[in-house]
Backbone as ProteinMPNN parsed JSONL, in Angstrom:
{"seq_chain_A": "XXXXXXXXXXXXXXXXXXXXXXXXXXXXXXXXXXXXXXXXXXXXXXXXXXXXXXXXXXXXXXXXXXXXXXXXXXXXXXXXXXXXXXXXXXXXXXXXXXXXXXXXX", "coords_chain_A": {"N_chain_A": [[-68.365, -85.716, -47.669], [-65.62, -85.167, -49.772], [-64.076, -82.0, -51.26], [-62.012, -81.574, -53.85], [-59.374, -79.046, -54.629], [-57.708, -77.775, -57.573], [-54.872, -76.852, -58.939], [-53.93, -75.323, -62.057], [-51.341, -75.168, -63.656], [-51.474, -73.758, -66.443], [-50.563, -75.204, -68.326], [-52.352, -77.153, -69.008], [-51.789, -79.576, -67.961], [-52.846, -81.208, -65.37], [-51.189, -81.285, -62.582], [-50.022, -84.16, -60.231], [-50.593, -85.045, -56.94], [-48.493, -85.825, -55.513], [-46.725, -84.75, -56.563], [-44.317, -81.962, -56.004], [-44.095, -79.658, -58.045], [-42.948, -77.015, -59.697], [-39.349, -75.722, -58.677], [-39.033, -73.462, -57.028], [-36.719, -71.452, -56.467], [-33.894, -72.577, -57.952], [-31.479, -72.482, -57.917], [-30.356, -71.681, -55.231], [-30.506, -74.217, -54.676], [-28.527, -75.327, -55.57], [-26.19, -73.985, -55.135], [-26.009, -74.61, -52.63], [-23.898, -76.492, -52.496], [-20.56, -76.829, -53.041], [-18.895, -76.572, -55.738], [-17.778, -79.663, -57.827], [-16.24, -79.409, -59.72], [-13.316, -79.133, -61.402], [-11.837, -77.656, -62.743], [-13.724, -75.59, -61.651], [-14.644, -75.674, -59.222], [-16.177, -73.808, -57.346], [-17.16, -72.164, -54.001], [-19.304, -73.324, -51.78], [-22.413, -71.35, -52.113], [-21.642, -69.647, -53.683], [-21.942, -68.787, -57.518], [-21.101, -71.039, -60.117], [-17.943, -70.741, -62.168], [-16.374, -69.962, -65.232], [-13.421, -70.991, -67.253], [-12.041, -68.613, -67.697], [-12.458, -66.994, -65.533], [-14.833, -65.707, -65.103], [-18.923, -65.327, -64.667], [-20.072, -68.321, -64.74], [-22.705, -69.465, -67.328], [-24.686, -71.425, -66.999], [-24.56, -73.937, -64.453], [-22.723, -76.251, -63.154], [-22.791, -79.518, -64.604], [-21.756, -81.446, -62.823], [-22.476, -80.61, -60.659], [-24.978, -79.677, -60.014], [-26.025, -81.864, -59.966], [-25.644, -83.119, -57.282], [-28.128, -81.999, -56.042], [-30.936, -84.139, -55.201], [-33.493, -83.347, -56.526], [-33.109, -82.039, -58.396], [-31.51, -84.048, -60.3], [-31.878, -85.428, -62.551], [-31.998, -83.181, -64.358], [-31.544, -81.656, -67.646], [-30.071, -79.096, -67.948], [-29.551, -76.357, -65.623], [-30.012, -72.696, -65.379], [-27.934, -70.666, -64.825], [-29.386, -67.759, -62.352], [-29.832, -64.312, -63.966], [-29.639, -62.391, -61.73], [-27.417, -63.401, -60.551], [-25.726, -62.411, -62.468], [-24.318, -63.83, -64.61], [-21.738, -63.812, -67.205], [-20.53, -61.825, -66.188], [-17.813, -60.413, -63.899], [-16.463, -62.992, -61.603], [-17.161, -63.235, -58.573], [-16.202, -64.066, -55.506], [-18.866, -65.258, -53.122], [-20.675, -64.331, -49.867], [-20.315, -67.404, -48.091], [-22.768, -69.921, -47.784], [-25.605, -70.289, -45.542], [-25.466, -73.352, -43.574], [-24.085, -74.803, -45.458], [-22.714, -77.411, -47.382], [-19.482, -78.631, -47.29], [-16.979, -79.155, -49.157], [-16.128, -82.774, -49.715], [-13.449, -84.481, -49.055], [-11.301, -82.926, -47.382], [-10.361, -80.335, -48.37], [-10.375, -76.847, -48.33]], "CA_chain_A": [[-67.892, -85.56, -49.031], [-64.503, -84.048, -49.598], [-63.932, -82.016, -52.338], [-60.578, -81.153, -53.866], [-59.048, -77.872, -55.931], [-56.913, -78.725, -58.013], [-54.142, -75.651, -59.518], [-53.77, -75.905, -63.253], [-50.093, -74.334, -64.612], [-51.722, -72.947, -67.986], [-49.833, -76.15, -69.812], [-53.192, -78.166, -69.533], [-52.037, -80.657, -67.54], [-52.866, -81.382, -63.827], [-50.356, -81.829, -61.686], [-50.628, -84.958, -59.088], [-51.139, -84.635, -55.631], [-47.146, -86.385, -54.978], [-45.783, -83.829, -57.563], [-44.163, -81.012, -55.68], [-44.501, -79.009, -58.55], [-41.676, -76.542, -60.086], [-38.652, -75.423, -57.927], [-38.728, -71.613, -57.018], [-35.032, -71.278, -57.121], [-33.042, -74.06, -57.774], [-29.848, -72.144, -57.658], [-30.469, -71.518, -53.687], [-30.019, -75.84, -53.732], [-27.451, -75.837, -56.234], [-25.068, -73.377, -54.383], [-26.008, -74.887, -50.923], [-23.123, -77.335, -52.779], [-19.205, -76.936, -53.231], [-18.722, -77.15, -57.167], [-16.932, -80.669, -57.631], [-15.19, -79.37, -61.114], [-11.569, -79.406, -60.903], [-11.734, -76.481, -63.251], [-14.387, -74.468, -61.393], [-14.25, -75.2, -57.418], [-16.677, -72.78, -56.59], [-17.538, -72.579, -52.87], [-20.687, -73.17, -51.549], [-23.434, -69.71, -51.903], [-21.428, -69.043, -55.302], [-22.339, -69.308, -58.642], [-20.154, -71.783, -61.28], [-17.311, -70.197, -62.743], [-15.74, -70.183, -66.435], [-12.147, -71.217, -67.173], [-11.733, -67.452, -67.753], [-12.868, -66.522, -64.518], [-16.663, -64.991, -64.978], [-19.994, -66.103, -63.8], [-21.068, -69.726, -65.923], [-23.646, -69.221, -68.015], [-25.176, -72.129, -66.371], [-24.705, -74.546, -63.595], [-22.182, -77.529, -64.107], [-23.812, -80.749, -64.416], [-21.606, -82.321, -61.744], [-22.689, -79.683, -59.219], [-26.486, -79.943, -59.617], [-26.719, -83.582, -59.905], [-25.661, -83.463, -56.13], [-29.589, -81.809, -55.487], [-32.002, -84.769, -56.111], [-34.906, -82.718, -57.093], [-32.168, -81.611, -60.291], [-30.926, -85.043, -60.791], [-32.224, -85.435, -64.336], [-32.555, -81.971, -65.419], [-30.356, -81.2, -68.164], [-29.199, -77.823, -67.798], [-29.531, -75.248, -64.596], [-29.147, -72.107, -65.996], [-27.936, -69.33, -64.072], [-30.096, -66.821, -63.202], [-29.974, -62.524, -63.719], [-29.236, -62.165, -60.383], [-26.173, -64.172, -60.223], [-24.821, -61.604, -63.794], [-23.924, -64.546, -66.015], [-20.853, -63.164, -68.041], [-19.796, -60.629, -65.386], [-16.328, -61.169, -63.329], [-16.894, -64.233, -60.819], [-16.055, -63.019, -57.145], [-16.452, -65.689, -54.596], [-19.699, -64.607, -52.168], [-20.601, -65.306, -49.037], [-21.04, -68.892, -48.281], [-24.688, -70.133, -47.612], [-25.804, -70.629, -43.884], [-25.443, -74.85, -43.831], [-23.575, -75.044, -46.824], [-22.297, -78.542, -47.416], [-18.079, -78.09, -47.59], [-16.511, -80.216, -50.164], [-15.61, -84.029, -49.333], [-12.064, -84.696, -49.532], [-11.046, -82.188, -46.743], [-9.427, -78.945, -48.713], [-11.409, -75.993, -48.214]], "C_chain_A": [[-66.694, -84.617, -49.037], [-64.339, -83.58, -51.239], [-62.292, -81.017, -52.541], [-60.151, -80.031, -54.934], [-58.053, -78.0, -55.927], [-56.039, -77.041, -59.059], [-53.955, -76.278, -60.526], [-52.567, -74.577, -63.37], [-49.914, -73.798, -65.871], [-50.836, -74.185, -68.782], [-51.436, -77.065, -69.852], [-52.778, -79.294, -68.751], [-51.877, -80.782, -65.627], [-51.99, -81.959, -63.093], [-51.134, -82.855, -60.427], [-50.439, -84.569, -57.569], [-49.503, -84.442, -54.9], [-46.371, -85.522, -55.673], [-45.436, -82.858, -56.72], [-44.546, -79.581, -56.316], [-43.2, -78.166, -58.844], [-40.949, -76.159, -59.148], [-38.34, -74.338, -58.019], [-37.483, -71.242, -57.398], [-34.097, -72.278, -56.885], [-31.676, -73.631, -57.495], [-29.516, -72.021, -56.411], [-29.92, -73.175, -53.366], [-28.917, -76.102, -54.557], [-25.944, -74.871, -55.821], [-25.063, -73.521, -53.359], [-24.497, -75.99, -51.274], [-21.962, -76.789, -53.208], [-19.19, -77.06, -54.697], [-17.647, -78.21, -57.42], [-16.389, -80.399, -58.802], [-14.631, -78.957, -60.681], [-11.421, -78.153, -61.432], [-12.271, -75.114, -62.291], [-14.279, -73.992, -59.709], [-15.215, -74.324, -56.967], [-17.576, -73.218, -55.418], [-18.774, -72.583, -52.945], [-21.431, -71.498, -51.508], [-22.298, -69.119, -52.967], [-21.437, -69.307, -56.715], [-21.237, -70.318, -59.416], [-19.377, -70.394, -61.756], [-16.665, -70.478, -64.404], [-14.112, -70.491, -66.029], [-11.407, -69.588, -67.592], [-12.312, -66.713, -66.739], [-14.144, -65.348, -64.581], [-17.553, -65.526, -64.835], [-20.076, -66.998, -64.845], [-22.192, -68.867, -66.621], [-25.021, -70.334, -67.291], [-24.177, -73.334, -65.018], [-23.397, -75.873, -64.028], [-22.913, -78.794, -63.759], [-23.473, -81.215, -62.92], [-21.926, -81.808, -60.04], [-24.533, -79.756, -59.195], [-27.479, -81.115, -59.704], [-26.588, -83.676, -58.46], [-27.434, -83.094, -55.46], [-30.59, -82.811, -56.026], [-32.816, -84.262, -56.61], [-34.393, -82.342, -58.827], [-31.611, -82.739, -60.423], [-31.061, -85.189, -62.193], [-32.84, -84.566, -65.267], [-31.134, -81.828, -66.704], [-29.065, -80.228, -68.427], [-29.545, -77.3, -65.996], [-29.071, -74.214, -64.975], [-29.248, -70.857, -64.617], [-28.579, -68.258, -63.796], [-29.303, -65.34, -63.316], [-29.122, -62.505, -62.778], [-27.51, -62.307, -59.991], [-25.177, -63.282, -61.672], [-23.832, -62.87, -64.016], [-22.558, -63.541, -67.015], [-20.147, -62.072, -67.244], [-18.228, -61.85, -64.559], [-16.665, -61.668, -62.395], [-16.194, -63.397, -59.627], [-17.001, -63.746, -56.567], [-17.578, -64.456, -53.491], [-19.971, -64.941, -50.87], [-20.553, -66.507, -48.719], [-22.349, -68.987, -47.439], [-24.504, -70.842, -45.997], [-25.888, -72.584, -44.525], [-25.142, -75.18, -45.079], [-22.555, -75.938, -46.378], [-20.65, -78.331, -48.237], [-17.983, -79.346, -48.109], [-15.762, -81.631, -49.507], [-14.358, -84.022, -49.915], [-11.137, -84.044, -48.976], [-9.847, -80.983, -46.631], [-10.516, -78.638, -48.297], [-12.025, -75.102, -49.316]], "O_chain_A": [[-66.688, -83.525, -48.469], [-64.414, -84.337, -52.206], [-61.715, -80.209, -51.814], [-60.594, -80.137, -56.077], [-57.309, -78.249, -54.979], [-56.752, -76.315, -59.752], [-53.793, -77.498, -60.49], [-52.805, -73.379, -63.22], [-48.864, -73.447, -66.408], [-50.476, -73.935, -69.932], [-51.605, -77.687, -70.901], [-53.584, -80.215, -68.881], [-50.929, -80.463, -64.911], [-52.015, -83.181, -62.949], [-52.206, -82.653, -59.855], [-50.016, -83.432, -57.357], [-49.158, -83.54, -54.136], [-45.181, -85.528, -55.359], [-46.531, -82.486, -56.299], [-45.05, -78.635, -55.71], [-42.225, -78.584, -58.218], [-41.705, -76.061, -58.181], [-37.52, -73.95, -58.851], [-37.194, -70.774, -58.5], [-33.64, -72.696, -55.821], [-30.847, -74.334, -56.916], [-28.32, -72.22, -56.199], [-29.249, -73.519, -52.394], [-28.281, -77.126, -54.308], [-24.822, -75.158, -56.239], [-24.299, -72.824, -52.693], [-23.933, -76.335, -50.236], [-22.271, -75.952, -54.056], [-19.721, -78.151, -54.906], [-16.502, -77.787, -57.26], [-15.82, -81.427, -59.17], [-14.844, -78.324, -59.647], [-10.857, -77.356, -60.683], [-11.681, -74.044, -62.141], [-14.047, -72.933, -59.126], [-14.946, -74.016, -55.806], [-18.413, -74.12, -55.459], [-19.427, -72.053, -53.844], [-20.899, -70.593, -50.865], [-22.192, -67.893, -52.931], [-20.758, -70.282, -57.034], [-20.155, -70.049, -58.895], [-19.892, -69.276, -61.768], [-16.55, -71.693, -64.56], [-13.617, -70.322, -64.915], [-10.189, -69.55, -67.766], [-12.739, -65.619, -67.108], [-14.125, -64.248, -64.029], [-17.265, -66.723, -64.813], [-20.16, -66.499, -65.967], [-22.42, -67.684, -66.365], [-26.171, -69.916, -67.149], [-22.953, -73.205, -64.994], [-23.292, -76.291, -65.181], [-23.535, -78.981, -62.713], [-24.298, -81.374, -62.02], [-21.754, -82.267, -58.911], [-25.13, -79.903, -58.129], [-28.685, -81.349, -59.622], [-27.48, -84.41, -58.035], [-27.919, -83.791, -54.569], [-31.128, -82.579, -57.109], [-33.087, -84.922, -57.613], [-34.973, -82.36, -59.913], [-30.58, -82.379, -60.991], [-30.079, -84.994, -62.909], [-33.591, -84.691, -66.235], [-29.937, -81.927, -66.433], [-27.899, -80.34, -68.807], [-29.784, -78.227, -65.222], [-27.846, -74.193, -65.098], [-30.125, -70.421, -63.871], [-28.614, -67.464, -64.736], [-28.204, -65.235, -62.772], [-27.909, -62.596, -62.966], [-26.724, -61.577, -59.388], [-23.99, -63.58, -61.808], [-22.671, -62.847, -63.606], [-22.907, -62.426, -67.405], [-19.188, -61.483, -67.743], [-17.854, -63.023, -64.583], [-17.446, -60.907, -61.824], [-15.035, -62.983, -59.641], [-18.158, -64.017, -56.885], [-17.29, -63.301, -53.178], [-19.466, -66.022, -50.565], [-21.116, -66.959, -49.716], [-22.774, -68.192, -46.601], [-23.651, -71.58, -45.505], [-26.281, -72.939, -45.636], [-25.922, -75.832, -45.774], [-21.741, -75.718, -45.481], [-20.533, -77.988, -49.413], [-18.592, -80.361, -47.77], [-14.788, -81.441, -48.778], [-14.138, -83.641, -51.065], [-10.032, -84.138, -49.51], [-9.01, -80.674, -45.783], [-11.448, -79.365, -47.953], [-12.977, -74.366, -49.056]]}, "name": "protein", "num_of_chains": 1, "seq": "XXXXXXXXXXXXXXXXXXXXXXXXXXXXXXXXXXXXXXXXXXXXXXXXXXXXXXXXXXXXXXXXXXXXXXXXXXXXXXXXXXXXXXXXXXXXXXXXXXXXXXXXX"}
């Protein structure tokens, strides 16, 4: 007889077995990526930028549609960490960080 325990997320509803379940930090897979806005550019292992050069507030779509797991989220918002509204300086880039197709740097 096998028996199975089963984690409940306080919403009431049981996650399935195939569900991964929420994504610790999505910004870790959404800065493993090059930002493909023309406006923003930001390298891989740095947050989105504004057209006034300070951190996004969130994520741009066309940069966290490249992580399937965020394909059909609507937002990504930036977190704390990353100071949202502060002045954008470019950070390291991320160990195996995927350089932008189209071969600028």
């Amino acid at each position: 007889m096998t028996s199975w325990v089963v984690a409940n997320d306080g919403t009431g509803e049981t996650p399935s077995r195939n569900d991964p379940g929420p994504i610790a930090d999505p910004y870790t897979l959404v800065e493993a990526h090059t930002c493909p806005t023309s406006t923003c550019s930001a390298p891989a292992g740095s947050p989105c930028r504004t057209g006034r050069g300070k951190v996004a507030a969130q994520y741009h779509t066309a940069r966290f549609r490249l992580v399937p797991q965020l394909a059909k989220a609507l937002t990504v918002p930036t977190p704390p960490v990353r100071m949202p509204g502060a002045a954008w300086i470019e950070r390291p880039r991320a160990a195996g960080a995927r350089p932008r197709s189209g071969g600028a740097p």
